[in-house]
N, C-alpha and C positions, 0 to 999 in steps of 0.2 A: 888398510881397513878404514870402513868410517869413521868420522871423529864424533865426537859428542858434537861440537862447536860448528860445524857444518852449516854455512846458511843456506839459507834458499831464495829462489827469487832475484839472485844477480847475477847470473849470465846474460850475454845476447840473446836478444829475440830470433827464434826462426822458428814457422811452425807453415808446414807442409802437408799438403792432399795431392798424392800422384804428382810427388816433385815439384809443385807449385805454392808458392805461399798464399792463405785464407785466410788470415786472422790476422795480418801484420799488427803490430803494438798493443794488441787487447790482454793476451791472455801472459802469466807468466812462463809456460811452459806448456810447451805441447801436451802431454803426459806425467797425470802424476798418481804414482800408487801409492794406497796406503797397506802399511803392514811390510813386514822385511821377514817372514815366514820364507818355508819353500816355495811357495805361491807364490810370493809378490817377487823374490830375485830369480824365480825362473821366469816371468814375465820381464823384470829389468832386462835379463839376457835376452831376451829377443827382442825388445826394442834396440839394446846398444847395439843389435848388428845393422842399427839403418843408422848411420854417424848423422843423417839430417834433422833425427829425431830430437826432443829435447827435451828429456822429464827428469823425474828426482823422485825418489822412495822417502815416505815419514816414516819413520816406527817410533810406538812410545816408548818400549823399552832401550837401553843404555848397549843392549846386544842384537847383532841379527840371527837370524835363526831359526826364529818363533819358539815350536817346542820342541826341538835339538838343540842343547846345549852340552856341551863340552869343557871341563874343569880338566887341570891335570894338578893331580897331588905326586905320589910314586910313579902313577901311572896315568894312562886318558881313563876319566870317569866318565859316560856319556849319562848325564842326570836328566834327561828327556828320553827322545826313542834313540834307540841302538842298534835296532833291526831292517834289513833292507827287506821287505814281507818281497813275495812273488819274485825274486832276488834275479832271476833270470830272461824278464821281459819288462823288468823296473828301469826305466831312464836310468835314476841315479846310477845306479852301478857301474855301468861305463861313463858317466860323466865323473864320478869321483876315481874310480882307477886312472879315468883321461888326468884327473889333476893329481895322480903321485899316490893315490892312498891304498893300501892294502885291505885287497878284499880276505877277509876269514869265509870258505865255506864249507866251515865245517858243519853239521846239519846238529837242528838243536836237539836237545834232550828232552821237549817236553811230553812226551807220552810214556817215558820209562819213569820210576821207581829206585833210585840206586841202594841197594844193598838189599833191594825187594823189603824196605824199611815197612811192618804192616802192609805190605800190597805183593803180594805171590804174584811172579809171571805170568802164571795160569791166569789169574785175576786181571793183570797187566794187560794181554792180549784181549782178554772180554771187553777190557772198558775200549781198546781202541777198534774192537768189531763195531761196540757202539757206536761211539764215535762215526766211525764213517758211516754207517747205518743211520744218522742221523743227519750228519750233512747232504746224502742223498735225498732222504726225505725232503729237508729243503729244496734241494736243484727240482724237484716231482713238483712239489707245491708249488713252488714260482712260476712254475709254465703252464702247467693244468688248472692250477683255482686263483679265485681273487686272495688279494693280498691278506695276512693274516698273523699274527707272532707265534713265531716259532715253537715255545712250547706246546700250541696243539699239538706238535708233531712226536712227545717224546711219547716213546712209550708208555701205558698207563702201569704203574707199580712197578716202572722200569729199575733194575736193579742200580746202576751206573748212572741215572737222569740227577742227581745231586751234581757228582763227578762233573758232568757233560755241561751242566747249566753253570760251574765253577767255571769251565775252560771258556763260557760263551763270555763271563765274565772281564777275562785276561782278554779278548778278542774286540769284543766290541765296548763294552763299557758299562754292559746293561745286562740284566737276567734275562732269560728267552722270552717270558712274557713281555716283555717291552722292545723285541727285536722282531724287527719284518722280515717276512721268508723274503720278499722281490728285492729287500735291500742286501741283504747278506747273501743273495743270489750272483746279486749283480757285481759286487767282488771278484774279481777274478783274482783266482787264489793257485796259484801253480803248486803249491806245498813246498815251494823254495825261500828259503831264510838266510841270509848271509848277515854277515857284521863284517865294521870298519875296526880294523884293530887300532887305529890312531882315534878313534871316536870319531860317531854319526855328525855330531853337531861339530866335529871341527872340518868335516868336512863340508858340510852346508856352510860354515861361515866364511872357508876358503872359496867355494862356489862364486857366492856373492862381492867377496870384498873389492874389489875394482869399480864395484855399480857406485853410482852417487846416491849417496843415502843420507840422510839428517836423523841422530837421533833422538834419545827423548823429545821426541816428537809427535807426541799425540794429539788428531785431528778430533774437531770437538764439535764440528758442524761443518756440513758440506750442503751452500744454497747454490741450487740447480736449478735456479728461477730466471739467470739472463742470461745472453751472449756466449759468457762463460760461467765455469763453477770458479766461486769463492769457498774456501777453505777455512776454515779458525784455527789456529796452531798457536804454541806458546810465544811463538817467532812473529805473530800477526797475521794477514792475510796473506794467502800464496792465492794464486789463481793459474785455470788450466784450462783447454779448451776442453781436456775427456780427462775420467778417474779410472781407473781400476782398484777396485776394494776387494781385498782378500784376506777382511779379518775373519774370526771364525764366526759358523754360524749364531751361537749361545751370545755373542758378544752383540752382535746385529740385533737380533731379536730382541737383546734387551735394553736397544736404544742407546748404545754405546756412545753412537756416532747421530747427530741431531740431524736428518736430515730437511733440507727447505726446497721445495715442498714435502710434505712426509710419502712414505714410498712401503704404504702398508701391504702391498699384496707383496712385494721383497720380504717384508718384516713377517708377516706369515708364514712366507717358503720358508725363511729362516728357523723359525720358532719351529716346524713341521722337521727341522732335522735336525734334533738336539742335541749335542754331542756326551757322550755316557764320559766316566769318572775311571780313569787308572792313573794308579800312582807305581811308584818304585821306592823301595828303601836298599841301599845297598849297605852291607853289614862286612865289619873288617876282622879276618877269623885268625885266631892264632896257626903259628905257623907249622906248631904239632898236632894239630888236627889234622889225621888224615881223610883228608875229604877227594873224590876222584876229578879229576878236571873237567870240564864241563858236563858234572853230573846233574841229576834233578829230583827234586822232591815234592809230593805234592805235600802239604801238609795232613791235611784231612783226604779222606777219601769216603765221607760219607754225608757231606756236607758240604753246601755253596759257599758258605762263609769260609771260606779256607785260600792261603795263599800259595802260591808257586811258584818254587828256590830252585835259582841257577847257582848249582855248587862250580865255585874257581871259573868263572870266565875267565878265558885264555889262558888257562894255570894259573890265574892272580889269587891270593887268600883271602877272597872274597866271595860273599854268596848275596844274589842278586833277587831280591822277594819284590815280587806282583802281585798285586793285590788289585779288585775289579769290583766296577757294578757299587751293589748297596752297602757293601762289605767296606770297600775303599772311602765312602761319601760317608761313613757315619762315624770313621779313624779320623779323618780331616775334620773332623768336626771339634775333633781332641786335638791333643797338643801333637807335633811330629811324631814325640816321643812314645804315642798309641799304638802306630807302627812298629814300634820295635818291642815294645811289649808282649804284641799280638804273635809275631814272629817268632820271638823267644820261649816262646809258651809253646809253641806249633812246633820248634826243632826239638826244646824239652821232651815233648812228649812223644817224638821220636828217637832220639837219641839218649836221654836221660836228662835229668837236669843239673850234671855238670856241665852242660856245652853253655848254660850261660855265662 
């Protein structure tokens, strides 16, 4: 694995164009990425497959991964994402079975109701005719009109449009009025979902661990005005003849990274795809609660404001609540502990208010 302590900037020179060297003694490194997310260690893996290459990954944070992270208490908590989306034509998948991890595919719960808790099957099935009734509408407007957000499309005094703008919530980050049909188009979404039972993020950080990496290592300016790029880092100057940056957009856009000369039509693509708000709270349930294994609950079903409980992943006494959109941005604005309020209130008042 990475160390913290990792320097940079003292290996051997070699930097190559078509097996020839071009820069002898200038730069420090052929290639240097910033960010150790998914992004930047799948681009490390495909530079280490040319051994002539010579770069090095900063990340600021103390862990790689970005945002898969992987704790284990009893068990793998994955406190980032935990889900392989389109699970069946997704890279990772076979690259993480390639390194030993077990694929769960068991398919998720989120369109049922367990105990039809206030939501009748009959109802059940309505909201998911919805549902796809509505993502077609999307696939239609993406191809046939100019771009436009998605709520145009729900139906007007649609019964289920609360329900449907929650789930847009958990998906993208954002309520339909602020979600582009061409974007949510352009997803390819196979309706396959798997999970690592060993956890997402320890698989991403097994992915990577071999790459050279430096951590706390946050780059603070990157001048693209000579020769080569210079760097600022806590470490001092590194130098490269090319960057790869793959931090996220939100962070770009808001001038994270100083760059010289400034590089404002980037910082506007940036700013033009902003990334929406989901959190996770995982809640630890006693062991006499019978709860079904991988069941599910919506909280509410008449309202956006409402979260979405994964009863017992993998059989563990654990329920996993998602929360999205304006609903998730206004709990962070509280303590953690807003989350777990909000939740307890929402299982309350499905269950009674012994489950607190």
């Amino acid at each position: 694995m990475p160390r913290k302590g990792d320097e940079i900037g003292t290996e051997p020179q070699r930097t190559y164009d078509c097996g020839k060297p071009v820069i002898p003694a200038l730069a420090d490194y052929d290639v240097i990425i910033i960010g150790a997310g998914a992004a930047g260690l799948a681009a490390g893996r495909r530079l280490a497959d040319d051994p002539r290459v010579k770069f090095r990954i900063l990340e600021a944070r103390s862990r790689i991964g970005g945002r898969a992270h992987t704790i284990t208490k009893e068990f793998p908590l994955d406190l980032g994402c935990g889900w392989l989306h389109s699970a069946d034509i997704n890279p990772f998948t076979a690259i993480l079975s390639g390194l030993g991890f077990e694929i769960d595919k068991s398919p998720p719960g989120w369109g049922r109701q367990s105990f039809d808790l206030g939501f009748s099957a009959k109802d059940q099935a309505a909201f998911m005719d919805a549902m796809q009734a509505f993502r077609s509408a999307i696939e239609k407007a993406a191809s046939d009109e100019p771009d436009r957000a998605v709520a145009t499309l729900l139906p007007e005094d649609g019964r289920f449009n609360p329900l449907v703008a929650a789930v847009t919530t958990y998906a993208s980050g954002v309520e339909p009025d602020r979600l582009s049909t061409a974007d949510t188009a352009n997803y390819e979404d196979t309706g396959i979902n798997w999970r690592i039972a060993e956890g997402y993020g320890a698989g991403i950080a097994r992915f990577g661990a071999a790459l050279p990496i430096t951590l706390s290592c946050p780059v603070t300016r990157v001048d693209h005005s000579g020769p080569v790029i210079r760097l600022t880092t806590p470490q001092g100057i590194v130098t490269a003849a090319k960057v790869v940056v793959t931090l996220p957009t939100n962070l770009l856009a808001s001038d994270a990274i100083n760059f010289d000369p400034p590089l404002p039509e980037k910082r506007a693509a940036a700013a033009g795809l902003p990334l929406g708000v989901a959190d996770k709270l995982i809640l630890a349930v006693d062991g006499s609660l019978d709860l079904p294994k991988d069941g599910h609950l919506f909280g509410r079903t008449d309202r956006i404001e409402t979260a979405s409980y994964h009863l017992r992943p993998f059989g563990r006494n654990l329920i996993e609540a998602y929360f999205g959109g304006q609903l998730a941005a206004n709990l962070e604005h509280e303590r953690p502990a807003a989350f777990a309020a909000f939740a307890l209130d929402e299982l309350a008042g499905l269950f009674g208010a012994s489950i607190k």
